[in-house]
N, C-alpha and C positions, 0 to 999 in steps of 0.2 A: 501706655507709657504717659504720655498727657493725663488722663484719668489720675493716674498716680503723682503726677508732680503737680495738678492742680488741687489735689485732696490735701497734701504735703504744706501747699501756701495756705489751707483753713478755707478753701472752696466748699461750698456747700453742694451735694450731689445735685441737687435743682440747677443750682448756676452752671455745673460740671455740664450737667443735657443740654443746658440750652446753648452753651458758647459751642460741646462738639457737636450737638446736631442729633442725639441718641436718646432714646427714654429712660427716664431716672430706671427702671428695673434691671436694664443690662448694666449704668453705671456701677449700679448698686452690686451686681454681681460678680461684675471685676476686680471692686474695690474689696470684696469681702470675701475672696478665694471661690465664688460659686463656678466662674469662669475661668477659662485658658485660653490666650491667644492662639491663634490656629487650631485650636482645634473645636470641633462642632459637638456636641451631643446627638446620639441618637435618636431617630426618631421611631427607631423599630425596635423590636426586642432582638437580641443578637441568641441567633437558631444555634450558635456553636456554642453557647454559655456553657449548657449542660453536659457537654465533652467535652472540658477543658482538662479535668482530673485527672478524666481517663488517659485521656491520651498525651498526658503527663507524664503519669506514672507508668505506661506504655513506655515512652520516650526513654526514660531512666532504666529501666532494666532492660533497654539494650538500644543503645544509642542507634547501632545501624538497622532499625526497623523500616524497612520501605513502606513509603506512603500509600504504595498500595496496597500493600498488607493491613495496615492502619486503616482504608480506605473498609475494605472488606468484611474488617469486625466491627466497621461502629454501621457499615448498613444492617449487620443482622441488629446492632443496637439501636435501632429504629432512626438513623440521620437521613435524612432526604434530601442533600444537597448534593451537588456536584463534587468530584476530585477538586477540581482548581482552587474552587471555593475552600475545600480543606485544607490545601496545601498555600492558601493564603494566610488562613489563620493560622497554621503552623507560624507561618512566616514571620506575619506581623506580633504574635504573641513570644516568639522565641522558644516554644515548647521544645523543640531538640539541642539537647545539651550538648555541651564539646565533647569528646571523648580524647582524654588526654591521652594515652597510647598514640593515641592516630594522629595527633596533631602533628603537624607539618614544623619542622626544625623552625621555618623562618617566624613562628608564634608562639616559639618558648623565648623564656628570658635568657639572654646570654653574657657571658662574662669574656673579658682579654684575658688571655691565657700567658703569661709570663713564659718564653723559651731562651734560656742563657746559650751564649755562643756554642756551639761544637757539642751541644748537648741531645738532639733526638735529631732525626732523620726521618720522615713519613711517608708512608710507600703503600698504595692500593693499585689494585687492576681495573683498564679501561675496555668495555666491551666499543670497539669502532665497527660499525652494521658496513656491510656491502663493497668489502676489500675488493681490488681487481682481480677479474677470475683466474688470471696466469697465474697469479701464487698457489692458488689449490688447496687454499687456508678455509674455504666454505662462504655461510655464509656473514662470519662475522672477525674479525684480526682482536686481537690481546695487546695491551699496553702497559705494561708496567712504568707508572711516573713514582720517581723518590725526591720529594720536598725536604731542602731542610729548613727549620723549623723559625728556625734565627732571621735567617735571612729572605727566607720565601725562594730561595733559587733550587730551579728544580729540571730535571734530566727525563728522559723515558726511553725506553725497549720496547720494540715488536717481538712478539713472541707468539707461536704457532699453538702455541697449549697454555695452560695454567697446571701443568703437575709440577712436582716439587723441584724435578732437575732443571725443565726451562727455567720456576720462580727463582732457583739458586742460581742460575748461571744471571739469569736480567738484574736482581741485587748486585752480583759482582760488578756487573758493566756500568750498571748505575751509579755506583760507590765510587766507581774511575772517573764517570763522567764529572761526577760532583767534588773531586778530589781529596776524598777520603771520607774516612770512617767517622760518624758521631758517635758518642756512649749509649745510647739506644737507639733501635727501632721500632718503632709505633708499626700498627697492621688493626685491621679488623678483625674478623672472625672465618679469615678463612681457614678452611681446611686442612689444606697443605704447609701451618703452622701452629693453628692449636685445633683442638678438641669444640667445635660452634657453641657445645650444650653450655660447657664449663668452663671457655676462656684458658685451660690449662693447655701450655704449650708442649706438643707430642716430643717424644722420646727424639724422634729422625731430624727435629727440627733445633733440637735441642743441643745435637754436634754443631747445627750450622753455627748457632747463635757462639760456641763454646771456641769454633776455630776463627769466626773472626773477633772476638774479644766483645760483644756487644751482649745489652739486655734488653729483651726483647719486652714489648707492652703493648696488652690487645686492648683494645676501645671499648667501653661497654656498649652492652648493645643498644643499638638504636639511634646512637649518640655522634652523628653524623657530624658535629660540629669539634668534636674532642679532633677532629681531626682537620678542621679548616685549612690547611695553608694548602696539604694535596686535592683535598678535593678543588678546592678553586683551581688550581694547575688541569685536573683533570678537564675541567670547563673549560679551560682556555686552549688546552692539546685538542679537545673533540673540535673546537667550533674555527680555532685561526688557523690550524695547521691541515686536519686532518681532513676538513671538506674544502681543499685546494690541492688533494693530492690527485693527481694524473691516473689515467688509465695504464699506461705504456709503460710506469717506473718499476722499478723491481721493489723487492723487497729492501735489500744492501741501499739503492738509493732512495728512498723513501727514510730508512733511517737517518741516512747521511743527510736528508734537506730539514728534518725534525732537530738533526742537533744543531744546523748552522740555525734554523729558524730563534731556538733555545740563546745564541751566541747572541746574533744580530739585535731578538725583539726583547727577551724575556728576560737579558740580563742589565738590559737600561733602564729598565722600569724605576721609578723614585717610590723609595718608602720611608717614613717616616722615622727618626730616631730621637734622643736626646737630644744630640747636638745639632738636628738639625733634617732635613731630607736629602738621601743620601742614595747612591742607584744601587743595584743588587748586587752587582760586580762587588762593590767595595765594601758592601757589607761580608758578602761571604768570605772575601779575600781576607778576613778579620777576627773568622770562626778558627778555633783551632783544631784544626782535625787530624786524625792518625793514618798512619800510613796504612794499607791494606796488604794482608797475607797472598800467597798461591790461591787461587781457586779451591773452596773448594774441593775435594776426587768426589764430586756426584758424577753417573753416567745417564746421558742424556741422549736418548732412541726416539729416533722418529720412521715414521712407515714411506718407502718409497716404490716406486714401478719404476723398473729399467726400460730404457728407450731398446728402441732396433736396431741402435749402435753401440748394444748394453752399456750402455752409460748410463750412472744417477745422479741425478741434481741432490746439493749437500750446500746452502751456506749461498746459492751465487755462483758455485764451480761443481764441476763433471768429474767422475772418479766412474773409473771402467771395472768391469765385472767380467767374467766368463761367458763364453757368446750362449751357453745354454740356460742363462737367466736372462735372454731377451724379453721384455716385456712381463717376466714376472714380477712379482710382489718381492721385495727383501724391505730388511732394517738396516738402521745405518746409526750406530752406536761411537760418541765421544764420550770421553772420559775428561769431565773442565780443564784437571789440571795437564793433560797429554797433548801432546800434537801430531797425533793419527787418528785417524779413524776405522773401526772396522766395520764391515759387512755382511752381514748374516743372510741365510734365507728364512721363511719363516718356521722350520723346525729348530733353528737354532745357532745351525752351522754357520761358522766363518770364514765364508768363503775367498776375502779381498781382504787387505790391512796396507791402508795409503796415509801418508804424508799429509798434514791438511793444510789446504792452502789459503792464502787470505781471503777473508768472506768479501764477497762481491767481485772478486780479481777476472771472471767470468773466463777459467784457465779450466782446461781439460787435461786429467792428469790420468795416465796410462799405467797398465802393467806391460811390459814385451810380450810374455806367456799370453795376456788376453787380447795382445795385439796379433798375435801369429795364429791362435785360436781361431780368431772373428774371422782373421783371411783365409785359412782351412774352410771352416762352415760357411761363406759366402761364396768363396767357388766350388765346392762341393754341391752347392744349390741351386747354382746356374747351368742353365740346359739352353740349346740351343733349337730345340723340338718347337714349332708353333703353334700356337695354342687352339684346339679343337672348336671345328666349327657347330655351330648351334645344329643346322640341318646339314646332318650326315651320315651315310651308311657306313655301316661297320658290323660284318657279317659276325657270327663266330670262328675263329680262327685254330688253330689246330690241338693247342691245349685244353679248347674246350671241347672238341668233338672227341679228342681222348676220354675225358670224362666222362661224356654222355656215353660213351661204349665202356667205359668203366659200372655205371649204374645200370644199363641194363643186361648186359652180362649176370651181374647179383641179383635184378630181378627174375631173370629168366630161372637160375639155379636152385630158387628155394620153389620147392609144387606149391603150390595155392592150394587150401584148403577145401574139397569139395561140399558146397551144399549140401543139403536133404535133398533125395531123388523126387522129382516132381511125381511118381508113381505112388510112392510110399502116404499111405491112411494111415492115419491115429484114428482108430474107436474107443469113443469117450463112455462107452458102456463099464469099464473097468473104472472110469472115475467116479461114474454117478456109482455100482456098487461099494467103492470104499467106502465114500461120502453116508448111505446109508447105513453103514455100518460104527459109523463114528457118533453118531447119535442112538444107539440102543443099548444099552448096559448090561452086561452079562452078569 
């Protein structure tokens, strides 16, 4: 920089040397593009020159090539360096190109997305890893959050499955939460509303859309931002709510602390508006949304095991069976828009048809018939007999020495077959004459 603002006042490179202290050939080189500050010239010839192309054009016809791979064709191409070494000058040269496909959302360009009041509603599912073992959900719970779009206010469901009856019933409960209906719903590419290949939303999904009035819009693929307001909700359920929940809580209260959570934190939030910054409450309070229909008539089965007091767990609450499904495997089938439930075993049959009580109410709801049942089969099964010791005689007793005079009485009755008499020869004179007579031909 001095070099240059002294050459600028009509400095002579001689004068330039001598005031900085440097030999006219470096000034002379600065001044004339030969040089670059920081940086050095080689003093060696660079061993990687002659695989630059290669492993260029390498690069480009398939971005994800590993360096070892790369590594192992340029030794048969005669390189005599080290990995490191090559995976430097990959580095420093930038020979692997981006591969757009892959790139990462947060390094494309993006745009604000204009969403008018009451106009879409955004709804994807949460995988939350290592639910409490009591629920018997496995190893991973289902979250459905529905954002709307306007105001960023956003709701979610626990749900035991992701098929279409659960996804239909958490939309419902969502739509309540949020206090009605937008003119569409945004979704990705799931399954259980369109077609992954083609984006076309399935025939069954098709009534959903039809009974509650909405038009439904799948995201293209890949395009994880067409959908920002849920997925950040998603990020904020998995990380403030969901790794503070308890071991001990049930399922009923687990949801019930996700929605005060939703009330208390996530509807103060301030966002920004025209007139100003404004909390989420009172934006959404602003949206105009439509009232929502019945549920729904999906039925929605899930698999249970009846306790030893045939009871099955449904929702938070106990619905009783007939005492000879203790412990077996049934289903337990609602209908959204109903309020009973029935109980099947797993050929089909319906065996129970109860009343369904409020989820979480933690209420045991009986039949009389399977009450007076249970207490039949529980004292029919009490014996007052002490239970047999490890070391103990117990001879055969009189029913079995019948038996044993039962079998050999029938053995004695049938003769037994006599052997050959030990006296009795075979003279094998008559074989060997057959024998030579089987070999001579008449």
């Amino acid at each position: 920089m001095d070099a240059h603002a002294l050459y600028r006042r009509g400095w002579s490179i001689s004068a330039i040397a001598r005031h900085l202290g440097h030999d006219r050939k470096t000034i002379r080189a600065y001044l004339h593009g030969g040089r670059v500050a920081g940086q050095r010239a080689r003093t060696e010839v660079d061993c990687f020159e002659p695989y630059v192309d290669y492993c260029r054009e390498r690069l480009r016809e398939d971005p994800h090539l590993w360096a070892t791979t790369l590594f192992d064709e340029l030794l048969e191409l005669g390189y005599d360096r080290s990995y490191p070494t090559l995976t430097r000058a990959l580095r420093v040269r930038g020979l692997r190109p981006a591969c757009e496909p892959c790139r990462p959302a947060k390094d494309r360009p993006v745009a604000v997305i204009e969403h008018p009041p009451g106009e879409e509603t955004q709804f994807d599912w949460v995988e939350l890893p290592d639910p409490p073992a009591h629920w018997g959900w496995g190893r991973s719970a289902l979250l459905l959050v529905g954002a709307l779009s306007h105001s960023g206010r956003w709701r979610g469901v626990l749900a035991e499955s992701a098929d279409q009856p659960h996804l239909i019933e958490a939309l419902h409960r969502v739509s309540v939460a949020l206090g009605g209906l937008t003119r569409v719903w945004r979704f990705d590419r799931m399954a259980t509303v369109c077609h992954p290949d083609s984006g076309r939303v399935s025939a069954s999904f098709a009534a959903v859309a039809k009974h509650y009035g909405v038009s439904v819009a799948i995201c293209p693929a890949r395009r994880g931002n067409r959908k920002g307001v849920v997925e950040k909700a998603n990020h904020t359920a998995a990380q403030r709510w969901w790794r503070t929940v308890a071991d001990d809580v049930t399922v009923e209260q687990a949801q019930t602390g996700l929605d005060r959570w939703c009330t208390l934190r996530g509807d103060i939030r301030l966002r920004p508006t025209p007139e100003g910054k404004a909390s989420v409450v009172s934006i959404a309070a602003s949206e105009p949304l439509r009232p929502l229909p019945t549920p729904f008539p999906a039925t929605l089965t899930v698999e249970r095991v009846a306790s030893a007091q045939a009871l099955v767990a449904f929702r938070g609450n106990r619905y009783s069976v007939p005492p000879e499904l203790t412990r077996a495997p049934v289903s337990v089938s609602h209908r959204l828009d109903a309020t009973s439930i029935d109980i099947a075993t797993t050929s089909g049959i319906v065996i129970a048809r109860h009343t369904l009580a409020t989820p979480g109410a933690a209420a045991t709801v009986r039949d009389t018939g399977h009450v007076a049942a249970l207490e039949r089969a529980a004292l029919a099964a009490h014996t007052d007999a002490p239970p047999h010791r490890r070391k103990q005689r117990i001879p055969p007793g009189p029913a079995a020495h019948a038996a044993a005079a039962a079998l050999r009485a029938r053995t004695t009755s049938t003769p037994p077959t006599d052997p050959p008499a030990a006296s009795e020869v075979l003279d094998l004179a008559a074989y060997v004459t057959a024998a030579e007579g089987r070999n001579t031909l008449r």
